[in-house]
N, C-alpha and C positions, 0 to 999 in steps of 0.2 A: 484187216487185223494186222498184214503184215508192215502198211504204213503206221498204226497207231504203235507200233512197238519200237519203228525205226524211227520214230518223232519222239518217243518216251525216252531212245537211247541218246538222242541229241539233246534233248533237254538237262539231261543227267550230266551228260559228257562235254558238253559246253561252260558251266563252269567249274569244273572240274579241271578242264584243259587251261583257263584261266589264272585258276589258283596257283597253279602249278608251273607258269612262268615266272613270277615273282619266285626269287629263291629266298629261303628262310635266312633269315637276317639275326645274329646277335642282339642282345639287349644294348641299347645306343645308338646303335647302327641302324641307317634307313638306303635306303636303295633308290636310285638316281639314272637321270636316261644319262645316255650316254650326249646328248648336244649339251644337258645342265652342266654337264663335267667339261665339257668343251670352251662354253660360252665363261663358264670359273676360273678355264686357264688363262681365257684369253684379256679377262678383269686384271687376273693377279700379275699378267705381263705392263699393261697399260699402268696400272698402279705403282707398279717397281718403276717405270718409265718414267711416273709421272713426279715420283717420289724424287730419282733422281736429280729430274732438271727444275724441283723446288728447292734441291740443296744446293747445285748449282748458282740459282739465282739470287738464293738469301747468302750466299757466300760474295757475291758478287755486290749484295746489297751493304752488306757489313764490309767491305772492301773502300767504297764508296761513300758510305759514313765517315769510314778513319782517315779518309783524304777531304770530306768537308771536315771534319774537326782540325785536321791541320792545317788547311786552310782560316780557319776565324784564328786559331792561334797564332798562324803566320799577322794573317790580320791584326789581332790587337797587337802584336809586338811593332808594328809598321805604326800604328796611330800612335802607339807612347810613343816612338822613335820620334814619330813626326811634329809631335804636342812638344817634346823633350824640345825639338831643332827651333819650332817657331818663339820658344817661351827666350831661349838662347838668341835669336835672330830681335825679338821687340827687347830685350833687354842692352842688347850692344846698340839696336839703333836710340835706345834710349839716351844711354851714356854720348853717342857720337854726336847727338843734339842738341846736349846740354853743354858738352864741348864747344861746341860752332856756338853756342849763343854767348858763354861764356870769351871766346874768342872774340867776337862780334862787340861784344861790349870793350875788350882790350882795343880791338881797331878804334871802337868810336871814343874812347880816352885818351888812347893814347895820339887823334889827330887832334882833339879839343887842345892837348899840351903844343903840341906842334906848332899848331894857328898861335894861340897865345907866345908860345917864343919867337915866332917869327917876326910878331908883331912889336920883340922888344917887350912885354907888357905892357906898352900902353896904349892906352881907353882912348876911340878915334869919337873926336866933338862934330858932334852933327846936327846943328840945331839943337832942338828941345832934348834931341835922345841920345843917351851915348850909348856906344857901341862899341863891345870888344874885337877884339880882331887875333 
């Protein structure tokens, strides 16, 4: 009997003992081992870590941007510079051509007068053909 009474008082006093290490918790509030609150800390440290060196990088990335965009701006101002030099470089060799041909035509006039005064004006008889000189 006196075990049925010392198994009756376990049975009783077992959850009883239970209930009673959870402490009574406010409305909202729930209750948490102590490694959940640990393993929370250790999120919100990695997170703040990880937060930081994403700011980092996208500061770095935006960094890097503003040196490509000034670079194609460098760029186009270098292509017009360079469209601007070559449009200038076929336009003077244009002129310097028409020059020298323009020239070229005075040399060959002015040797045609040459040969003809040298020759006095007159027509050399050579047979069938005459020929100036």
């Amino acid at each position: 009997m006196k075990a049925i009474l010392i198994i009756a008082f376990l049975l009783i006093l077992c959850p009883v003992a239970a209930l009673s290490q959870c402490p009574v918790m406010p409305a909202g509030f729930q209750c948490v081992a102590q490694a959940t609150v640990n393993q929370a800390a250790e999120n919100k440290r990695e997170l703040d870590a990880t937060k930081a060196a994403l700011a980092v990088r996208d500061a770095a990335l935006l960094e890097k941007d503003k040196i490509i965009q000034d670079n194609k701006v460098a760029a186009d101002k270098n292509v017009a510079d360079l469209k601007d030099a070559l449009q200038r470089t076929q336009t003077d060799l244009a002129t310097s051509t028409g020059q020298l041909i323009g020239a070229n035509a005075q040399i060959v006039n002015q040797t045609a007068i040459i040969q003809f005064l040298l020759t006095n004006g007159r027509v050399k008889q050579n047979g069938l053909f005459n020929i100036k000189f």
